[in-house]
NUVEXSE-101800 format. One record per residue (C-alpha): residue number from 1; residue in one letter; z, x, y. Coordinates in pm, 1 decimal. Each point is the difference from the previous one (the first is absolute). Last residue first. Layout:
BEGIN
<rec NUM,"A",<Z,X,Y>>
...
This chain:
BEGIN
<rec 50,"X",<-2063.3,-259.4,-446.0>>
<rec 49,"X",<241.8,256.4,-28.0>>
<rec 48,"X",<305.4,-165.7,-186.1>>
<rec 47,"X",<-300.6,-123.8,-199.8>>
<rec 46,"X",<-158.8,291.7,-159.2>>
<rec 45,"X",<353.8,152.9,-100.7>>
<rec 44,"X",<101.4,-308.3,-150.9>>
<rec 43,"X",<-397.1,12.0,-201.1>>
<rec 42,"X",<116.1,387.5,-119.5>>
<rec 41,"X",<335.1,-117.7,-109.6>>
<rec 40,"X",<-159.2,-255.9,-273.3>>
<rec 39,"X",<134.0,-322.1,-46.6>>
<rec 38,"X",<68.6,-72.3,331.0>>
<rec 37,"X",<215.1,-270.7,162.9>>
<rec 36,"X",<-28.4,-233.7,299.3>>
<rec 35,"X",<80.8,-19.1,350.8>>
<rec 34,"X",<-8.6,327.0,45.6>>
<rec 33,"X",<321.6,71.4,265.5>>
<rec 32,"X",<-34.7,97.0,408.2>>
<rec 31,"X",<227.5,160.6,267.9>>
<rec 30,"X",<322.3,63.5,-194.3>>
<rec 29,"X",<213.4,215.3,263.7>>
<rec 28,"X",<51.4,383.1,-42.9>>
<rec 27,"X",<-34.3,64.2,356.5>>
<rec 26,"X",<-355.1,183.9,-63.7>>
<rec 25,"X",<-125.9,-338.5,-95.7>>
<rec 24,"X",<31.8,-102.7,-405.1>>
<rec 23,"X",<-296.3,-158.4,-203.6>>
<rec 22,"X",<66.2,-132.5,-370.1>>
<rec 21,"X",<-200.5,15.7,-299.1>>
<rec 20,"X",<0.8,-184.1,-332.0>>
<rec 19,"X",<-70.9,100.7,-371.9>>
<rec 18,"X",<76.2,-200.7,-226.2>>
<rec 17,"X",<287.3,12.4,-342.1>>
<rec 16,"X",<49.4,-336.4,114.7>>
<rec 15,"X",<379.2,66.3,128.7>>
<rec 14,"X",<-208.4,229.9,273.1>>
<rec 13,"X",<-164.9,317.6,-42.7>>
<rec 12,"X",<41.2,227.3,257.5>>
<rec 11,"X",<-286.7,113.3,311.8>>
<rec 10,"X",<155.8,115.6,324.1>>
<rec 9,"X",<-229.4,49.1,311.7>>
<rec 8,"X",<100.0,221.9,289.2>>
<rec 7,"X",<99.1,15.9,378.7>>
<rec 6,"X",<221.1,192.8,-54.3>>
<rec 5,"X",<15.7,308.7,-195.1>>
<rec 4,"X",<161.3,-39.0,-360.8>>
<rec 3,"X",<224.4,233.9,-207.8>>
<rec 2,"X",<12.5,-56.3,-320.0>>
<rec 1,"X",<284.7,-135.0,-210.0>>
């Protein structure tokens, strides 16, 4: 697994086979989730900073 700095962004692929972001504060805590799937990486990436 890689290592991560905190605060980050996390992009996977959820049961969909989409791509989906989440947000995490420097404690490690969930701050923020897309609230929909991607088909394309690139557009997840787009939104998780918009």
């Amino acid at each position: 697994m890689a290592q991560r700095t905190y605060p980050s962004y996390w992009l996977y692929k959820d049961n969909r086979g989409e791509w989906r972001w989440t947000y995490e504060a420097a404690n490690g805590e969930t701050i923020s989730v897309s609230s929909e799937g991607y088909k394309r990486r690139v557009d997840a990436e787009r939104g998780s900073t918009s």
